[in-house]
C-alpha positions in Angstrom: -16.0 56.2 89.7 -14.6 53.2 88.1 -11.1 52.1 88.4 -9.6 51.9 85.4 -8.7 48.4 83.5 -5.6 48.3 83.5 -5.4 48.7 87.4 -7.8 45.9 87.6 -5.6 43.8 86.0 -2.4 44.2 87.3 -4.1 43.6 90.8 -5.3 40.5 89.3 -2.3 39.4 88.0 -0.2 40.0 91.0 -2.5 38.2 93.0 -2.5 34.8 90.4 1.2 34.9 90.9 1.4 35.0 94.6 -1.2 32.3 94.4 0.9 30.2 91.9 3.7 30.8 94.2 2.2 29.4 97.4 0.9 26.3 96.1 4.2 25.5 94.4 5.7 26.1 97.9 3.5 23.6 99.8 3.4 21.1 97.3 7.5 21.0 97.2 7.6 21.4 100.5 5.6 18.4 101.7 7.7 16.8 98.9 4.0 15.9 97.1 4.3 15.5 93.0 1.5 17.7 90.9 -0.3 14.0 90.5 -0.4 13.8 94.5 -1.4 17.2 95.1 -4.0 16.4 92.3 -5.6 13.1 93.7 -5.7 14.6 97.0 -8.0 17.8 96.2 -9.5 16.0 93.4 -9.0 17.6 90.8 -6.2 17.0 87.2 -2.5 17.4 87.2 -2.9 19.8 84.4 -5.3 21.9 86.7 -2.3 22.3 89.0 0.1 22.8 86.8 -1.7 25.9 85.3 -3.0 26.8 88.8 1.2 27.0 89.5 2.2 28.3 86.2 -0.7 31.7 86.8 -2.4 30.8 84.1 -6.0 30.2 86.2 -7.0 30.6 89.5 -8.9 27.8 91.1 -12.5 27.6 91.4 -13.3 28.3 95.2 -14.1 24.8 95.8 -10.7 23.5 95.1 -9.4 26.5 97.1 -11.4 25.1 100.4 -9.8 21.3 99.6 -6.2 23.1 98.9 -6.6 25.3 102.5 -8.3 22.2 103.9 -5.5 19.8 102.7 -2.7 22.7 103.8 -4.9 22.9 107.6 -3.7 19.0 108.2 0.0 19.5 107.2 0.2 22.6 109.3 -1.2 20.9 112.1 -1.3 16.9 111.9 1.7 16.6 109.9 1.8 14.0 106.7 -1.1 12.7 106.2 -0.9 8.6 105.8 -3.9 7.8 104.8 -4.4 5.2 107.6 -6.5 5.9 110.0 -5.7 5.3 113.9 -7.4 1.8 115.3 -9.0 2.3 118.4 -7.1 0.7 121.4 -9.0 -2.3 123.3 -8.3 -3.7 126.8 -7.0 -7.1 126.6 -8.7 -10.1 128.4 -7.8 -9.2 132.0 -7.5 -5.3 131.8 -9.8 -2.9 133.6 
C-alpha cells in the first residue's frame, strides 16, 4: 500500500531542513563565506544559498565534495591549500 502524499512530503521536508541546517553549521563554523564553500565543492553561491535556505537538495555529486570537503576539516583541520614540500637531507646528512 502506498503511503500517502502528504506523509511523503513532510518526510521530505524535514529532511531538506536538517540538511540546510548542517551545511549552514559547517560553513559558519569553519568561518567559510557561501562564495568559499562554493569554489571549494565547485559549484555557485546561489546553489548554496538555496541548498541552506531548503529550497533544493544537492545533487549527490555535490553531496560527495560537501562530505569529502567536511572529511578534511574533521580530520586535517583548515585546509591551506599548500601542499607539504618534501624534506631533503642537506649536503652532509645521512
Amino acid at each position: 500500500m502506498a503511503r500517502p502524499k502528504r506523509e511523503i512530503s513532510a518526510k521530505i521536508i524535514k529532511e531538506m531542513q536538517t540538511l540546510s541546517r548542517e551545511w549552514k553549521r559547517f560553513r559558519t563554523s569553519n568561518l567559510l563565506s557561501q562564495k568559499k564553500l562554493a569554489e571549494n565543492i565547485e559549484v555557485s553561491r546561489r546553489t548554496i544559498q538555496d541548498i541552506e535556505a531548503g529550497k533544493i537538495l544537492p545533487q549527490a555529486g555535490t553531496l560527495a565534495k560537501f562530505e569529502r570537503l567536511r572529511e578534511i576539516y574533521e580530520n586535517e583541520g583548515k585546509p591551506t591549500g599548500k601542499r607539504k614540500s618534501k624534506k631533503t637531507k642537506s649536503e652532509g646528512e645521512f
